[in-house]
Backbone and ligand atoms as CSV (ligand in chain L), in Angstrom:
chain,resi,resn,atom,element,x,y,z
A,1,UNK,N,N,0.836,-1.203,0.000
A,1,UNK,CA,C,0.000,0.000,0.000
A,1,UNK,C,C,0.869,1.250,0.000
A,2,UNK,N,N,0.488,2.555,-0.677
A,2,UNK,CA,C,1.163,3.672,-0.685
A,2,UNK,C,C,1.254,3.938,0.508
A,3,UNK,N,N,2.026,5.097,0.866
A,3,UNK,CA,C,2.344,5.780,1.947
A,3,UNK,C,C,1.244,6.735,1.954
A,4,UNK,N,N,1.288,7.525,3.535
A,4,UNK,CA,C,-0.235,8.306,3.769
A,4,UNK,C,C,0.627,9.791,3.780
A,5,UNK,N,N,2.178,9.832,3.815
A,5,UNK,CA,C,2.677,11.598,3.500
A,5,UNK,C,C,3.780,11.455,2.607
A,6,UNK,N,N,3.908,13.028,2.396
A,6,UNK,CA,C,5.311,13.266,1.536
A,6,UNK,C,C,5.145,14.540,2.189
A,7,UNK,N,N,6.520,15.229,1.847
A,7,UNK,CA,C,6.966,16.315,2.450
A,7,UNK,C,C,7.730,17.540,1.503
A,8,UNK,N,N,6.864,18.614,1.684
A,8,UNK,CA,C,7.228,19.235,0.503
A,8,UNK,C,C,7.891,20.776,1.167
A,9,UNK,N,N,8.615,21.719,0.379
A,9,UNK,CA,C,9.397,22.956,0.556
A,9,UNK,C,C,8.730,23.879,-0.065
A,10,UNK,N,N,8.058,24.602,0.242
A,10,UNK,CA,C,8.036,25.843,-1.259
A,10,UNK,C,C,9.020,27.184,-0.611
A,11,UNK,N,N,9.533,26.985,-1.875
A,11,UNK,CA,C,10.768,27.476,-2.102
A,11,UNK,C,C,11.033,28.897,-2.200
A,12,UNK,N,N,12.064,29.816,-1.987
A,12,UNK,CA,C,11.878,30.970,-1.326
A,12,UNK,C,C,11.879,32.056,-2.453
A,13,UNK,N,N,11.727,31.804,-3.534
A,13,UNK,CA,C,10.921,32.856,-4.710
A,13,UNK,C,C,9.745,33.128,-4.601
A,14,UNK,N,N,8.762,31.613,-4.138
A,14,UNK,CA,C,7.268,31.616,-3.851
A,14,UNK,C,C,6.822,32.233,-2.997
A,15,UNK,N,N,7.807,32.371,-1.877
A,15,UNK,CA,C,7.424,33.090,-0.638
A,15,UNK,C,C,7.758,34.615,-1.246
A,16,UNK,N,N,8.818,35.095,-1.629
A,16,UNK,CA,C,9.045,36.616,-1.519
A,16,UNK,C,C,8.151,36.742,-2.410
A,17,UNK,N,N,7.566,36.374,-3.853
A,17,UNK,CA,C,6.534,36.704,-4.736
A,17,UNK,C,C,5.174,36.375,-4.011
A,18,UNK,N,N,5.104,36.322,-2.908
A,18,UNK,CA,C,3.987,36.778,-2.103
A,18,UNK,C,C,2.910,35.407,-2.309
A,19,UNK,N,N,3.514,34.236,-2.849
A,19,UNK,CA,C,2.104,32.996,-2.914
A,19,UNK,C,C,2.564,32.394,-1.862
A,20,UNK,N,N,2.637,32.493,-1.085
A,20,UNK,CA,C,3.057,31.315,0.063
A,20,UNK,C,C,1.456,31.003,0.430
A,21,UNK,N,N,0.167,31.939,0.623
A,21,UNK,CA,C,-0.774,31.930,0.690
A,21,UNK,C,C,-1.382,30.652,0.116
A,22,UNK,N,N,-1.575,31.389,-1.246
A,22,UNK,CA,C,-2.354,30.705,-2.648
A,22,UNK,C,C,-1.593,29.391,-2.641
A,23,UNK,N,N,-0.497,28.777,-2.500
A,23,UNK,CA,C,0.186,27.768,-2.342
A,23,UNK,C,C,-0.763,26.746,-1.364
A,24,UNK,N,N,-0.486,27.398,-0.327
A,24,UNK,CA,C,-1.033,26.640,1.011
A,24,UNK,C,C,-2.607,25.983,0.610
A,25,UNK,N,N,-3.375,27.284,-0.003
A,25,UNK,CA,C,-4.574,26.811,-0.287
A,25,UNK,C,C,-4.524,25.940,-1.541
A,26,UNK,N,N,-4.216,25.786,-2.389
A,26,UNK,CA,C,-4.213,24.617,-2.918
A,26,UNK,C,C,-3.686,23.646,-2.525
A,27,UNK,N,N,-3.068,23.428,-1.451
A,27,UNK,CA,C,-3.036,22.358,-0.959
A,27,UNK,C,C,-4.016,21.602,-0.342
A,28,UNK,N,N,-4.481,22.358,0.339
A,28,UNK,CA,C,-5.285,22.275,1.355
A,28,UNK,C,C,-7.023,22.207,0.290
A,29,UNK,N,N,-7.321,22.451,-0.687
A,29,UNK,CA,C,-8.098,22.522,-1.041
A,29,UNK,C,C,-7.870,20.822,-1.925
A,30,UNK,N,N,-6.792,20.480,-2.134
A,30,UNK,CA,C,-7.076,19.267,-2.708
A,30,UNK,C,C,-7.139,18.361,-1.913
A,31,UNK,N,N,-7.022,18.577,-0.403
A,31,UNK,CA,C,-7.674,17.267,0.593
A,31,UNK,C,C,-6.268,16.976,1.247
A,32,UNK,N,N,-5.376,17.777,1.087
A,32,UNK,CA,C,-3.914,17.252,2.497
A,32,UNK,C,C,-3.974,17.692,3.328
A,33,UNK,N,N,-3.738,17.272,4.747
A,33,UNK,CA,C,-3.941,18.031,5.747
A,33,UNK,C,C,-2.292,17.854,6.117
A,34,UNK,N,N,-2.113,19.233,6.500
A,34,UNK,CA,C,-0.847,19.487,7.308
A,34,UNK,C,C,-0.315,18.474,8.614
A,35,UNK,N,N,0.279,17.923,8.477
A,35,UNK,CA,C,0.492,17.532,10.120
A,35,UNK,C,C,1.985,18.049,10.663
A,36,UNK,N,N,2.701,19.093,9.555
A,36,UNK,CA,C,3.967,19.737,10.481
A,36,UNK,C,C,4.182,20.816,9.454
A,37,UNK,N,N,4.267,21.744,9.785
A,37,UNK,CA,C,4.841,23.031,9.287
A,37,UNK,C,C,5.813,23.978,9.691
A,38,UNK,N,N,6.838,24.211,8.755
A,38,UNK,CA,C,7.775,25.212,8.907
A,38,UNK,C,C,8.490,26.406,8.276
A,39,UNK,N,N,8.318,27.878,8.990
A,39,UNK,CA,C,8.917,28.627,8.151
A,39,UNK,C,C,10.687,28.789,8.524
A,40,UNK,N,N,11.379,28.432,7.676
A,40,UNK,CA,C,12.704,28.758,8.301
A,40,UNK,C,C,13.874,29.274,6.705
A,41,UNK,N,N,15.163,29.268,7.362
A,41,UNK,CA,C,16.022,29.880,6.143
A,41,UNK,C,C,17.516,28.747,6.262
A,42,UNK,N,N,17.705,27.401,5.104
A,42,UNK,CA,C,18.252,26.709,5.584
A,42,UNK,C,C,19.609,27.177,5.372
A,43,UNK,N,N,20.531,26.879,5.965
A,43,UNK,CA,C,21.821,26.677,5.571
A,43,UNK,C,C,22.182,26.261,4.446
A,44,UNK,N,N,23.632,26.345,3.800
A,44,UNK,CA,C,24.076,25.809,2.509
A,44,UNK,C,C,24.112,24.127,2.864
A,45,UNK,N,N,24.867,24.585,4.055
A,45,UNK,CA,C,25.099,22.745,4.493
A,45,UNK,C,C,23.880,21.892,4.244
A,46,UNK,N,N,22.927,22.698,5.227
A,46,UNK,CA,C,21.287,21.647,5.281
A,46,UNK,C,C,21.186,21.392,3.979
A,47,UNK,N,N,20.985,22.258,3.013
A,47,UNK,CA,C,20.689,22.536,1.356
A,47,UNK,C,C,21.119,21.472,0.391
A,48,UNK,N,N,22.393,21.584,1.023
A,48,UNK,CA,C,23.241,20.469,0.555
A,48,UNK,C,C,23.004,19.168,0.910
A,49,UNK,N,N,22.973,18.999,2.349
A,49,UNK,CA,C,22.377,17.572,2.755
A,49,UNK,C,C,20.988,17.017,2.175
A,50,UNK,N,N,20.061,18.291,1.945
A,50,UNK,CA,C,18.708,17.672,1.719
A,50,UNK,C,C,18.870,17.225,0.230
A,51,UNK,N,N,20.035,17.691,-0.471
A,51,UNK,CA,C,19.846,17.689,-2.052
A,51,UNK,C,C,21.025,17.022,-2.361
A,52,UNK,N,N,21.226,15.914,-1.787
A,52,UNK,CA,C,22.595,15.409,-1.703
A,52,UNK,C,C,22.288,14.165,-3.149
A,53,UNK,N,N,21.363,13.669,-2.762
A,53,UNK,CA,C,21.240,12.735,-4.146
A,53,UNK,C,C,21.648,13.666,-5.549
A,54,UNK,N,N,21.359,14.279,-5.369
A,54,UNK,CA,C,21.932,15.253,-7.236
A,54,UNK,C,C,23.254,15.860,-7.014
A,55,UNK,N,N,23.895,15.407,-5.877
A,55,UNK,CA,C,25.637,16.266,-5.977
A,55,UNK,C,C,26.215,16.162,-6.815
A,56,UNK,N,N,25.841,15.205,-8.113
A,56,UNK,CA,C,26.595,14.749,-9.412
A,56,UNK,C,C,26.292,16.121,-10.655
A,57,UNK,N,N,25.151,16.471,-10.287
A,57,UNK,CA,C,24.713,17.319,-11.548
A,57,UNK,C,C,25.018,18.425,-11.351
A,58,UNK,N,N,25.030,19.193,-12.593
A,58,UNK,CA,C,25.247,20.577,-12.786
A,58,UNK,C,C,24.737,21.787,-12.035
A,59,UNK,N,N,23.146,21.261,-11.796
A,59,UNK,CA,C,22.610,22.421,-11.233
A,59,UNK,C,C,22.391,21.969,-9.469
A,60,UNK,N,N,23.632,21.279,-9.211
A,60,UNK,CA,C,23.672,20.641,-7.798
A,60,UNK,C,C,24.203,22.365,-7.032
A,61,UNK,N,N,24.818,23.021,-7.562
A,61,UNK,CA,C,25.441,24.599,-6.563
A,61,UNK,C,C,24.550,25.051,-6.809
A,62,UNK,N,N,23.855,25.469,-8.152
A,62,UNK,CA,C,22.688,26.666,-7.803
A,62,UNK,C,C,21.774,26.370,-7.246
A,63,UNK,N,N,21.191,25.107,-7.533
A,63,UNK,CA,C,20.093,25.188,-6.888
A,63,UNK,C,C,20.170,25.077,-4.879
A,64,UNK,N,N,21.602,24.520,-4.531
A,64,UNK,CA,C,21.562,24.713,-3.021
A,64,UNK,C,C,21.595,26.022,-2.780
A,65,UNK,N,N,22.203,26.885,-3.643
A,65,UNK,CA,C,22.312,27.685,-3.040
A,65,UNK,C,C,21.090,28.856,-3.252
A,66,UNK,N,N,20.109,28.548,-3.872
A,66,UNK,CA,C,19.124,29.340,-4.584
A,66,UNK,C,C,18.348,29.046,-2.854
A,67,UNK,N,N,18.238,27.667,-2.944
A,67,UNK,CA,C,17.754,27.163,-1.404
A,67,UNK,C,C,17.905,27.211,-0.019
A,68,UNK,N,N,18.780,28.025,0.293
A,68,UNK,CA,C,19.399,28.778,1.055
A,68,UNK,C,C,19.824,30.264,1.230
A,69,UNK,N,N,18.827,30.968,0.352
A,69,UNK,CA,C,19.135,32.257,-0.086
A,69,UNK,C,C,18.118,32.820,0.424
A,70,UNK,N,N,16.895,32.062,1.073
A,70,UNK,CA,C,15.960,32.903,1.306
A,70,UNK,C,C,15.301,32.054,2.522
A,71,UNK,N,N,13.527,32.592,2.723
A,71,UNK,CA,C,13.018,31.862,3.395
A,71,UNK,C,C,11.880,30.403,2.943
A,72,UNK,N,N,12.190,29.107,3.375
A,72,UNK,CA,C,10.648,28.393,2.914
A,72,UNK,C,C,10.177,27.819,3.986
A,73,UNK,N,N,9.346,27.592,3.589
A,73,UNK,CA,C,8.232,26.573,4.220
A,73,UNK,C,C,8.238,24.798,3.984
A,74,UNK,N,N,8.509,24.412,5.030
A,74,UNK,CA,C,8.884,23.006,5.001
A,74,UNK,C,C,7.403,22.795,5.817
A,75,UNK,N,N,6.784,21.357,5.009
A,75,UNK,CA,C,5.577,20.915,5.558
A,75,UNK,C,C,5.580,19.618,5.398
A,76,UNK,N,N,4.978,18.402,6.442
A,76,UNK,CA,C,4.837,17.069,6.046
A,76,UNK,C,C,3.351,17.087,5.829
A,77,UNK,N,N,2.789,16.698,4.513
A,77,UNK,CA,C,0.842,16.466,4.142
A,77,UNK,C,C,1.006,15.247,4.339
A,78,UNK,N,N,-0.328,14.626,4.317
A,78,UNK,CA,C,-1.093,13.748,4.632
A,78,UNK,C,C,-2.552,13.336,4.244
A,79,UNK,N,N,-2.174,11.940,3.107
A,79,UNK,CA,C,-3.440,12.279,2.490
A,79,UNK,C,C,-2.995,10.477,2.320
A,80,UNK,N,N,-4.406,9.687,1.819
A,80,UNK,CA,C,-3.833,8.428,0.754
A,80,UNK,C,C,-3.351,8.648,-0.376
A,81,UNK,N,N,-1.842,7.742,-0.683
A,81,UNK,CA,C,-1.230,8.172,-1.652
A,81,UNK,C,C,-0.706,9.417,-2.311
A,82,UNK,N,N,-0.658,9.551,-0.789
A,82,UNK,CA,C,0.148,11.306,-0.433
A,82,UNK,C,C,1.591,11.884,-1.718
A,83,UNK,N,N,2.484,10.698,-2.089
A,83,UNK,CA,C,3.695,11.220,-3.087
A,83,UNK,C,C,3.005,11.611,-4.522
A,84,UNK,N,N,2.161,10.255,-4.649
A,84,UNK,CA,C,1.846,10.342,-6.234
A,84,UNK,C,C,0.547,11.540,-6.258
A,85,UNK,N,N,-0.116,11.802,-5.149
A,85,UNK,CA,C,-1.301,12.414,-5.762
A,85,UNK,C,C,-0.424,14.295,-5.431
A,86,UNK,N,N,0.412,14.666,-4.728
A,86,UNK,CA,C,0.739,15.313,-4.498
A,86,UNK,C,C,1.936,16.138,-5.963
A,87,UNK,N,N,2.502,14.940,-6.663
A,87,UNK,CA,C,3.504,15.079,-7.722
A,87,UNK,C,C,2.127,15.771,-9.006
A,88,UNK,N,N,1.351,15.179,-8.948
A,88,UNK,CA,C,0.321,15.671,-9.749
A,88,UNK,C,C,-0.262,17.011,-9.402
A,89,UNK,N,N,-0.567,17.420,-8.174
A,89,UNK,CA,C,-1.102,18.392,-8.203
A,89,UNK,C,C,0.305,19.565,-8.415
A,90,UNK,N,N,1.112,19.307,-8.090
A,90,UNK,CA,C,2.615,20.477,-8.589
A,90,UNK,C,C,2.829,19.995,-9.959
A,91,UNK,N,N,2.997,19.150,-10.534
A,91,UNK,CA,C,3.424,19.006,-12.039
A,91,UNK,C,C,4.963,18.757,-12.375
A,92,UNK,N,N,4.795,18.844,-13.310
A,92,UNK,CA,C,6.225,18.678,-13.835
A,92,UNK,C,C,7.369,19.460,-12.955
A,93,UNK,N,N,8.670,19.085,-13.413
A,93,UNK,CA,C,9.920,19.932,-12.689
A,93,UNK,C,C,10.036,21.286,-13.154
A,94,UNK,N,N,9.925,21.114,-14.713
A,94,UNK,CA,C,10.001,22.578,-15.379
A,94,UNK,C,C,8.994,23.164,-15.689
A,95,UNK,N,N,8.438,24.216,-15.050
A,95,UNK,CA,C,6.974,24.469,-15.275
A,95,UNK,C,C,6.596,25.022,-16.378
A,96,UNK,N,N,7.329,25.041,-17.650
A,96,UNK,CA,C,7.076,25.439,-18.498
A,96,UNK,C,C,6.368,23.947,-19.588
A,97,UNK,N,N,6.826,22.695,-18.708
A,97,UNK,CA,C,6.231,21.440,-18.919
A,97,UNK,C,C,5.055,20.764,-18.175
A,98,UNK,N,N,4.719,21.916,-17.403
A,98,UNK,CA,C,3.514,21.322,-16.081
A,98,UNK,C,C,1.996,21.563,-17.065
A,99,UNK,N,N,1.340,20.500,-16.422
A,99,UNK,CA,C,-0.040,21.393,-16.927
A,99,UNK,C,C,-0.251,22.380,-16.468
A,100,UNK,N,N,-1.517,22.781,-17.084
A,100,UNK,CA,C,-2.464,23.934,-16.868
A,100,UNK,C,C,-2.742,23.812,-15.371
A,101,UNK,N,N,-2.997,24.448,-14.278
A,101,UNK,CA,C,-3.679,24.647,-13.158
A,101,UNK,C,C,-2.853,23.874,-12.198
A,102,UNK,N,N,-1.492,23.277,-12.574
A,102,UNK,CA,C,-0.787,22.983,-11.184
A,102,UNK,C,C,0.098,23.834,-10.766
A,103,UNK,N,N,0.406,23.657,-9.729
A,103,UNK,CA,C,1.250,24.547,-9.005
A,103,UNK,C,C,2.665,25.398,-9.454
A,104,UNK,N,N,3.076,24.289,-10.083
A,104,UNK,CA,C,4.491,24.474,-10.330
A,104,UNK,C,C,4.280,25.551,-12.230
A,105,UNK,N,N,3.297,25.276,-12.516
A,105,UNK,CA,C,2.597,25.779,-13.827
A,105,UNK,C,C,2.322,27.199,-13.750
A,106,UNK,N,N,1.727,27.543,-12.292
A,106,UNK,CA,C,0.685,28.537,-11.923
A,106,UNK,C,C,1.757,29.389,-11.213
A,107,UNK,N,N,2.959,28.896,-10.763
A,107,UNK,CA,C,3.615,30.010,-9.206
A,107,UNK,C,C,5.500,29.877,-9.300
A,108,UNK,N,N,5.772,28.355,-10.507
A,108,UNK,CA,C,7.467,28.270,-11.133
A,108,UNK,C,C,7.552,29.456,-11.855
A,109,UNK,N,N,8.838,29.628,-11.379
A,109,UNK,CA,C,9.339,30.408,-13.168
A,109,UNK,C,C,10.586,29.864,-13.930
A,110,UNK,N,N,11.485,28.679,-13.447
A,110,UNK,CA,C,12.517,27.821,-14.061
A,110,UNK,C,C,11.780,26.434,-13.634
A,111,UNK,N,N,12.849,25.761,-14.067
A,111,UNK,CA,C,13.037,24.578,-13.320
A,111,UNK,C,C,13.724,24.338,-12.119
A,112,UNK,N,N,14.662,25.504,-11.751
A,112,UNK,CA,C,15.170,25.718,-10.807
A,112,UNK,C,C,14.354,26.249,-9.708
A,113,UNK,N,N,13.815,27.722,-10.203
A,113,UNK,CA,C,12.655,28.250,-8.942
A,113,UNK,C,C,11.092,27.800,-9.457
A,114,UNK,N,N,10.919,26.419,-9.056
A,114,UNK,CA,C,9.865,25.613,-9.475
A,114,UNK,C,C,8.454,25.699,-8.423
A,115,UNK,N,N,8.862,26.547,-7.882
A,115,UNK,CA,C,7.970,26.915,-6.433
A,115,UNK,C,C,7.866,26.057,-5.279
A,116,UNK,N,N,7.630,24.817,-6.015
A,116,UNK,CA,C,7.450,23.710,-4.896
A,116,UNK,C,C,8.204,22.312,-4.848
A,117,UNK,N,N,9.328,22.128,-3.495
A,117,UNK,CA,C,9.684,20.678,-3.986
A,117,UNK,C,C,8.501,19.318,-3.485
A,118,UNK,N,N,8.473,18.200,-4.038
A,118,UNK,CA,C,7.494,16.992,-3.518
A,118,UNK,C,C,8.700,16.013,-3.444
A,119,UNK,N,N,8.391,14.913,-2.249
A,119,UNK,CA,C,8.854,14.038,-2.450
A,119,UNK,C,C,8.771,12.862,-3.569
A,120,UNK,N,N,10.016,11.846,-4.195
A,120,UNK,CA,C,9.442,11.357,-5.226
A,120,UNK,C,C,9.107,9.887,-5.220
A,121,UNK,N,N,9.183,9.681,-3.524
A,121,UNK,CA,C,8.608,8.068,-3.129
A,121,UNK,C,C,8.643,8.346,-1.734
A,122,UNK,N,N,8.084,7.172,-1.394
A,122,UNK,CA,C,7.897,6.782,-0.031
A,122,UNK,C,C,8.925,6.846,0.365
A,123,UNK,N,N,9.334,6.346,0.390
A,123,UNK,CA,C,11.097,6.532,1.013
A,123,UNK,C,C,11.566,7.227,1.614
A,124,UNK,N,N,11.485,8.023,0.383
A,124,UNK,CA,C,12.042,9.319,0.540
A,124,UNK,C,C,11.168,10.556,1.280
A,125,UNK,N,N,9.932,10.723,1.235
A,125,UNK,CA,C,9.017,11.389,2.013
A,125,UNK,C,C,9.271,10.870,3.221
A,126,UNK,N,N,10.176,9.695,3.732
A,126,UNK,CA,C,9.978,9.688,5.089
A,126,UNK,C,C,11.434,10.159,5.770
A,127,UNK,N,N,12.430,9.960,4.549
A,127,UNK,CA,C,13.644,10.446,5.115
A,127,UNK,C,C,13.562,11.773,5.400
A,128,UNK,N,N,13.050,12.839,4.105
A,128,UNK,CA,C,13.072,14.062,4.014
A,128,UNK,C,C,11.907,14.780,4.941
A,129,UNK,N,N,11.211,14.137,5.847
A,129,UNK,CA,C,9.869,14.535,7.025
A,129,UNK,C,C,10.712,14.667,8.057
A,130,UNK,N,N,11.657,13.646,7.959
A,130,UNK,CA,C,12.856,13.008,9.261
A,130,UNK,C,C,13.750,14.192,9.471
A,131,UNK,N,N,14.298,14.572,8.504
A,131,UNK,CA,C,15.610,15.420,8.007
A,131,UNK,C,C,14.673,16.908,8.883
A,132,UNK,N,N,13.239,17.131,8.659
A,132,UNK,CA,C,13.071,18.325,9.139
A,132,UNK,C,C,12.086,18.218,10.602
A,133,UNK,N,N,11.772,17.122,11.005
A,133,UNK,CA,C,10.793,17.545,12.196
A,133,UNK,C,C,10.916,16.105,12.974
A,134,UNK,N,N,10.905,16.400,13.783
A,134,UNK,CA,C,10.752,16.120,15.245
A,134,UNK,C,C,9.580,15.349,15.161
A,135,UNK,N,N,9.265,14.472,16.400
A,135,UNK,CA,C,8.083,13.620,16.637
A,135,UNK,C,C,7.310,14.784,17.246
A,136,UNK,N,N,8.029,15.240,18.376
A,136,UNK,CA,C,7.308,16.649,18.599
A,136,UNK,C,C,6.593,17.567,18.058
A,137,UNK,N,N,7.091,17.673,16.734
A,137,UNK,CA,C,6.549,18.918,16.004
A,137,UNK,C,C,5.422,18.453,14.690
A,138,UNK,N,N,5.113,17.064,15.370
A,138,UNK,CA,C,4.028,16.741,14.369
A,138,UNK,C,C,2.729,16.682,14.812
A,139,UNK,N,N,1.526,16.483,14.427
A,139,UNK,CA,C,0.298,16.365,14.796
A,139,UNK,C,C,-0.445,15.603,14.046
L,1,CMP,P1,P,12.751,19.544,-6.498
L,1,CMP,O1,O,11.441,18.860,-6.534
L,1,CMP,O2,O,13.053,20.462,-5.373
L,1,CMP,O3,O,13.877,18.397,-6.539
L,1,CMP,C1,C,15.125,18.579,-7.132
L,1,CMP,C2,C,15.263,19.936,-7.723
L,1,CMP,O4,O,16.351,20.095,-8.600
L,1,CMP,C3,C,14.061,20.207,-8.617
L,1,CMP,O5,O,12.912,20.391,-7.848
L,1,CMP,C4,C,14.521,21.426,-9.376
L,1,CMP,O6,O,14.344,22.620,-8.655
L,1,CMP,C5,C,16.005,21.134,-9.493
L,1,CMP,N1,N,16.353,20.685,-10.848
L,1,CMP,C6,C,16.114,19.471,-11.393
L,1,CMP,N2,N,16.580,19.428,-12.662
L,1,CMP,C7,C,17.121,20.645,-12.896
L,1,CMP,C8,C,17.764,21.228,-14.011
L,1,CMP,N3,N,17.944,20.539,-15.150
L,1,CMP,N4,N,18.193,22.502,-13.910
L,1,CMP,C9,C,18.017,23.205,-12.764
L,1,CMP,N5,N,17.420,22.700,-11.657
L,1,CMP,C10,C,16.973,21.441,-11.723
């Protein structure tokens, strides 16, 4: 059976271009409920650790450091089939490849400042929930 979260960032273009709002509510309007939220400003290091699987690629410096340049919002949702239904409602990586009316379509402007990261398995939604919150800081 799928997993019931994934854990997503929106990323700190989304926030200074003022959707951190409109973000939230589409989330929340497609049926995830929050169970941890955070506004914070990570380090290069954290940046680096969270994005350590792509240290091979090219856009492994900018994008840590694009990710560390500002403020986001780290959240674990919670829904059935929380990765896959969640990858759908953000869309593609490059939002110039997303559909119509998803997130990353509606609030990206690269592939780099894509507005929103999702986890891309179970797995990994549980490492990357791990990496930011506490048993404490969940509900
Ligand atoms: P995200 O979902 O946060 O996971 C990895 C991130 O790497 C991805 O969103 C993009 O922001 C970024 N990324 C992936 N491919 C590229 C690329 N070709 N050029 C720039 N950034 C990329």
């Amino acid at each position: 059976m799928a997993g019931r979260i994934t854990l997503t960032m929106i990323k700190p273009h989304a926030i200074e271009n003022g959707n951190l709002g409109n973000i939230l509510a589409k989330i929340i309007e497609a049926g995830f409920r929050i169970s941890g939220m955070k506004l914070m400003r990570l380090s290069l290091k954290q940046a680096q650790e969270f994005y350590k699987i792509h240290e091979e690629h090219d856009f492994y410096k900018p994008l840590t450091e694009f990710m560390s340049n500002g403020p986001i919002v780290a959240a674990i949702l919670e829904k059935d089939d929380a990765v896959e239904d969640f990858r759908k409602l953000i869309g593609a990586t490059d939002p110039s490849k997303a559909d119509e009316g998803t997130i990353r379509r509606l609030f990206g402007q690269s592939t780099k400042e894509n507005a929103v990261h999702g986890s891309d398995s179970d797995e990994n939604a549980k490492i990357e929930a791990d990496f930011f919150f506490s048993l404490l800081e969940r509900y």
